[in-house]
Each structure stands twice: as C-alpha cells, then as structure tokens.
Residue frames relative to the residue before (quaternion, step in Angstrom):
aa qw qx qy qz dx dy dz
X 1.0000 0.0000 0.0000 0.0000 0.00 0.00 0.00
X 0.4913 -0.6774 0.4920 0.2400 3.68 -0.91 1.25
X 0.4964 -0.5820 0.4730 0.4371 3.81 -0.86 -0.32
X 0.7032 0.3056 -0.4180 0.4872 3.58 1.16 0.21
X 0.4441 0.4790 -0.5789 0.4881 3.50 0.81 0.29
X 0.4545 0.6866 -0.3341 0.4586 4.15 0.88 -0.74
X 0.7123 0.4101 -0.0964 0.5613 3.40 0.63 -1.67
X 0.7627 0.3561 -0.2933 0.4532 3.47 0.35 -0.91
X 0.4310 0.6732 -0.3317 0.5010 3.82 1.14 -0.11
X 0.7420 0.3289 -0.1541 0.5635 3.42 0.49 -1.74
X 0.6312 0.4917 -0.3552 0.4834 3.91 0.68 -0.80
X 0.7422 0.3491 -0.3517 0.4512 3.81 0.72 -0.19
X 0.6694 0.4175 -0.4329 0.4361 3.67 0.86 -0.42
X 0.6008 0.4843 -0.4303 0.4684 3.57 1.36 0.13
X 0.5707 0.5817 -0.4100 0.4098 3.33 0.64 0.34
X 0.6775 0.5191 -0.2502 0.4570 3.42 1.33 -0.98
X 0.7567 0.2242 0.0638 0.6108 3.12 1.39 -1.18
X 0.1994 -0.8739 0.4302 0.1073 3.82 0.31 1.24
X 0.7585 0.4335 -0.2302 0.4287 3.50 -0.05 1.05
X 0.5721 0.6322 -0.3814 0.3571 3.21 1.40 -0.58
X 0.5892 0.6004 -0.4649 0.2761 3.23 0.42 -0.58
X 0.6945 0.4391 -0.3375 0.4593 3.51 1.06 -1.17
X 0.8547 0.4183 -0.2101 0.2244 2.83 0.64 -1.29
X 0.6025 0.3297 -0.3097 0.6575 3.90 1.62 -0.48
X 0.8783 0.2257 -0.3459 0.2407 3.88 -0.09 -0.69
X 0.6333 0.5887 -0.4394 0.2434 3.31 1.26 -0.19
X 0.5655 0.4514 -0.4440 0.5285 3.93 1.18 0.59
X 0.5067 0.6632 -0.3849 0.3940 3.43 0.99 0.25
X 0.7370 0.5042 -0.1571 0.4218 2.71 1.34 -1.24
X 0.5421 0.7101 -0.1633 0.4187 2.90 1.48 -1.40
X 0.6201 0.4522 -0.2027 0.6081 3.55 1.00 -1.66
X 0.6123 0.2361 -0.3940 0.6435 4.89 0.24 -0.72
X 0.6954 0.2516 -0.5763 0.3478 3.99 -0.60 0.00
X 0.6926 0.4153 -0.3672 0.4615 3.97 0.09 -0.30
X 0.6801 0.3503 -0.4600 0.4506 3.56 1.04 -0.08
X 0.6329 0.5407 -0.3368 0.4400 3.14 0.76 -0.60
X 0.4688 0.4541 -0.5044 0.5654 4.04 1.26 0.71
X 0.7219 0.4839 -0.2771 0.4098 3.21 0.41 -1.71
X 0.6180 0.5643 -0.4484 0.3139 4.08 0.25 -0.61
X 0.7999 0.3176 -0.2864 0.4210 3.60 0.61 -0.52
X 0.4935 0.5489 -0.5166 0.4339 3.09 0.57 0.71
X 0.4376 0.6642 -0.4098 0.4466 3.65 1.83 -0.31
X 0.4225 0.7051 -0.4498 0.3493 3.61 1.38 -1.52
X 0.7225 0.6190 -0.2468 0.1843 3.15 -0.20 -2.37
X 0.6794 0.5200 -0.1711 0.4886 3.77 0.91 -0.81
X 0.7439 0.2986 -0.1535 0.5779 3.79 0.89 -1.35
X 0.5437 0.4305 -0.4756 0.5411 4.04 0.95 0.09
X 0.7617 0.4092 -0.4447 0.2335 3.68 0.50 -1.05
X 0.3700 0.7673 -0.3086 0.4233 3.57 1.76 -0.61
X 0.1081 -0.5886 0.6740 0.4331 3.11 0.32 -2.07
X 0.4467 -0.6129 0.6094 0.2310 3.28 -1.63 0.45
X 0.1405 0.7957 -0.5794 0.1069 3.79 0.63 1.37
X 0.8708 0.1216 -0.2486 0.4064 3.42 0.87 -0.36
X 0.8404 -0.4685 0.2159 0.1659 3.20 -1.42 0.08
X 0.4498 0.3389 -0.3091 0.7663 2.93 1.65 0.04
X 0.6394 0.3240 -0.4552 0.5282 3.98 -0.52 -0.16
X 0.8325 0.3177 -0.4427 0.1005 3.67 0.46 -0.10
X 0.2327 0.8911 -0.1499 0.3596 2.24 2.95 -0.21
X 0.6455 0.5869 -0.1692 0.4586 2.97 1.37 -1.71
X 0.3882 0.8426 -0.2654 0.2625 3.33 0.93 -1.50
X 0.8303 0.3798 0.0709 0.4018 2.29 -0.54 -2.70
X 0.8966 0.2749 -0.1543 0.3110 3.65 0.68 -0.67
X 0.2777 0.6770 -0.4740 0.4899 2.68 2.01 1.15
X 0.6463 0.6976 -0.1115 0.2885 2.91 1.17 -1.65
X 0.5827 0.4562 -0.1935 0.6441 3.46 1.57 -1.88
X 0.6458 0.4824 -0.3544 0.4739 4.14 0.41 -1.26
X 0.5186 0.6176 -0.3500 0.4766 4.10 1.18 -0.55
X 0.6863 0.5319 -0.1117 0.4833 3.12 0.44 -2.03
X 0.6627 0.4040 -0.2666 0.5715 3.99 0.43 -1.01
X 0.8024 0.2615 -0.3510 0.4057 3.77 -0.27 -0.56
X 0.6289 0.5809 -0.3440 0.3855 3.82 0.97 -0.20
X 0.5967 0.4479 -0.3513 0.5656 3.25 1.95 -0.56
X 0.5522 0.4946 -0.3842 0.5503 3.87 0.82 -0.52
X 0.8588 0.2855 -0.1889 0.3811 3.40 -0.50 -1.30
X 0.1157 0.8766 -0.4001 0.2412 4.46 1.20 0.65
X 0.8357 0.3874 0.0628 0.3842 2.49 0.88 -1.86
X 0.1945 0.8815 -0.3805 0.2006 3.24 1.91 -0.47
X 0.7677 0.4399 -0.0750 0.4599 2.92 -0.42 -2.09
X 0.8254 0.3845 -0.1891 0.3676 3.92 0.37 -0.62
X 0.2155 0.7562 -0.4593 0.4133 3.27 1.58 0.65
C-alpha cells in the first residue's frame, strides 16, 4: 500500500465516521512516528555484537519489519 492509498484509506474512514481521524488516528500516528525514531537506536547493540546467531538475527529482522510498520503509520505525523 502507497502512502496515498494510506491517505486515501484514512480520508475515507473519515468520511464514514467524522472525527476519527483526529480523534482515534492522530495518536496512533503520533505514538509509529516517535517509534519509528526511537527503533534504530535498538540497531546499535545487535550490529555492535554482530548478528552471529539466530536469535540476535531473529531480533534484527523484526526490529527492522516493527521499523518499516511504524514509518508507514506514523508518515503522516508531522503533516497533521
């Protein structure tokens, strides 16, 4: 899903329901744009290690995907 298919998502469920956006997604967002700062600084610990095993890379990967998810939620933040 694009960030205007994102937009066009949130722009229709506000239409059905007037208000939600402010009132249910704009702390949503708020809460994936500040995680999505804070997560890479998780990085900093499992790179200095090294990612020899399998569970450190386990971890990794689902910083990374848990990265990837709150940057696509939390985009729009700042443009409220």
């Amino acid at each position: 899903m694009s960030s205007s298919s994102a937009n066009e998502l949130f722009a229709l469920v506000d239409d059905a329901v007037p208000g939600v956006s402010r009132t249910l997604f704009a702390p949503v967002r708020g809460v994936a744009f500040w995680t999505a700062i804070v997560l890479p600084f998780l990085y900093v610990p499992l790179l200095a290690t090294g990612l020899q095993s399998s569970a450190v890379r386990t971890a990794f990967a689902v910083l990374v995907l848990a990265n990837v998810i709150a940057l696509f939620v939390g985009h729009s933040y700042i443009n409220q």
